[in-house]
C-alpha positions in Angstrom: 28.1 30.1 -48.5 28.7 26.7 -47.6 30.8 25.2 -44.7 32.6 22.5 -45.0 34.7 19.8 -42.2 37.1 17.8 -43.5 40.4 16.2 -42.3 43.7 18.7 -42.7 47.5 18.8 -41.8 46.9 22.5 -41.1 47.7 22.5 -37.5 49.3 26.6 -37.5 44.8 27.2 -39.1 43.6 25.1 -36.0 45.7 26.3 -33.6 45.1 30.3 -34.3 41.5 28.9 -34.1 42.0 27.6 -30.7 43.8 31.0 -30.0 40.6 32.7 -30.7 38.4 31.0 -28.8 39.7 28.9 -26.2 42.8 31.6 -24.8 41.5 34.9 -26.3 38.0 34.5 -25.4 38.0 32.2 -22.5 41.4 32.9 -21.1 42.9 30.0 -21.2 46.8 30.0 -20.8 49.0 28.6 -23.6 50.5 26.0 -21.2 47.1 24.4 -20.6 46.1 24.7 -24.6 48.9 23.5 -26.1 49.2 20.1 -24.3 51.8 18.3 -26.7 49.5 15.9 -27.6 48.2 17.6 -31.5 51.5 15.9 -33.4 49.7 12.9 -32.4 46.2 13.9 -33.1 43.6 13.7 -36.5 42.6 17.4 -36.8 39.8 18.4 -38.7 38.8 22.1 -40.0 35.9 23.7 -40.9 36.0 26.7 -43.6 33.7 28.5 -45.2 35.3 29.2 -48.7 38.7 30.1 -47.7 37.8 31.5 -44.1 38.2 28.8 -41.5 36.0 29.0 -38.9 36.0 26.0 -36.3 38.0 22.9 -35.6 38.5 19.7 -33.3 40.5 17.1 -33.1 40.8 13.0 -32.0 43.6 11.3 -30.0 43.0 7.8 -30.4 43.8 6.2 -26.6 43.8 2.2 -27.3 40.1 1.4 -28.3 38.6 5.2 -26.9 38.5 8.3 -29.5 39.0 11.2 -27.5 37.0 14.4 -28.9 38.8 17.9 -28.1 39.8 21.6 -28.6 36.1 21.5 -30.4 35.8 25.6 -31.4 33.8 27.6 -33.8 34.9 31.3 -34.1 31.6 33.5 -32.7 30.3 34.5 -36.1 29.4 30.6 -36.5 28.1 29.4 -33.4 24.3 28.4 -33.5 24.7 27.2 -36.9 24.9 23.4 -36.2 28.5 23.6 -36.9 29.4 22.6 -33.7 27.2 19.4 -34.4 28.9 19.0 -37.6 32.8 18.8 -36.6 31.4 16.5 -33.6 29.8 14.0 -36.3 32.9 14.5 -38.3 35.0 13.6 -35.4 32.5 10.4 -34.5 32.7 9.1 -38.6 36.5 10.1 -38.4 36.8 7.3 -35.0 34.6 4.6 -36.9 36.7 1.6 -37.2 39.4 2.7 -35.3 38.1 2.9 -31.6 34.9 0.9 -30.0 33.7 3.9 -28.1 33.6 8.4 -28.4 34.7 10.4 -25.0 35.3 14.3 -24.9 35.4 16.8 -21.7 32.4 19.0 -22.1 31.9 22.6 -20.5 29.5 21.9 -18.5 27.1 24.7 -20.4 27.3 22.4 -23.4 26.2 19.3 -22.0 22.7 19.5 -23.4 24.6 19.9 -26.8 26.6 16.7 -26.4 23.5 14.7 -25.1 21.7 15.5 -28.7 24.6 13.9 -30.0 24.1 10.5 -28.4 26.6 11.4 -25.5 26.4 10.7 -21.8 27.7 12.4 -18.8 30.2 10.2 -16.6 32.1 10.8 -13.3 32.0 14.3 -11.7 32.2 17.6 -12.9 36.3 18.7 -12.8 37.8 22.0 -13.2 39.9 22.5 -16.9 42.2 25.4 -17.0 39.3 27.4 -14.7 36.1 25.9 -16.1 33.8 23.4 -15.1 33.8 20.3 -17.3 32.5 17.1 -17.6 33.3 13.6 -19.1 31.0 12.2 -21.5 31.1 9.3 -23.4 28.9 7.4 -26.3 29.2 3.9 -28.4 30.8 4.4 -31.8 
């Protein structure tokens, strides 16, 4: 079956998403996911048929899209859907920001790189893991 990514106003989907993966799996608290900022934010989903199975969102900051809570439930991961929300996110920011910047896990900075991104500053801690800023022209 095919997946698809597309825009949605179905924060309660993304957020049990971000549940799943980001406090279930990776133990992330609550206060550290759910930062206040997602009433302000473009959210995008990705389902396969009905079953969603990834998400990410943009908060526009002035000219900079800011790329986050980027999950795909475990059954999807090493499918390029990863890659897919990310381009989503980046076709989502055309026109309405200059320039792309996310906080990778540091594991995944290989992964961003393929997608034209670049690591900036020092690697930070974020709710217990390592991360890094990256950021790419849009």
């Amino acid at each position: 079956m095919t997946v698809t990514v597309a825009p949605t106003e179905d924060l309660e989907t993304c957020l049990n998403l971000r549940r799943i993966v980001f406090m279930d799996e990776q133990g992330v608290s609550e206060a550290e996911e759910i930062d206040g900022l997602d009433e302000d934010c473009l959210h995008l989903l990705a389902r396969e048929g009905d079953l969603p199975v990834g998400t990410a969102r943009v908060y526009f900051d002035q000219d900079i899209a800011k790329i986050g809570r980027v999950c795909v439930l475990k059954s999807h991961r090493g499918t390029g859907l990863g890659a897919a929300l990310i381009r989503a996110a980046l076709a989502a920011s055309e026109g309405r920001a200059v320039r792309a910047k996310l906080g990778a896990q540091t594991h995944a900075l290989g992964f961003y790189r393929t997608l034209g991104f670049i690591p900036v500053g020092p690697v930070y801690d974020d709710a217990g893991i390592p991360h890094r800023d990256m950021v790419r022209a849009l």
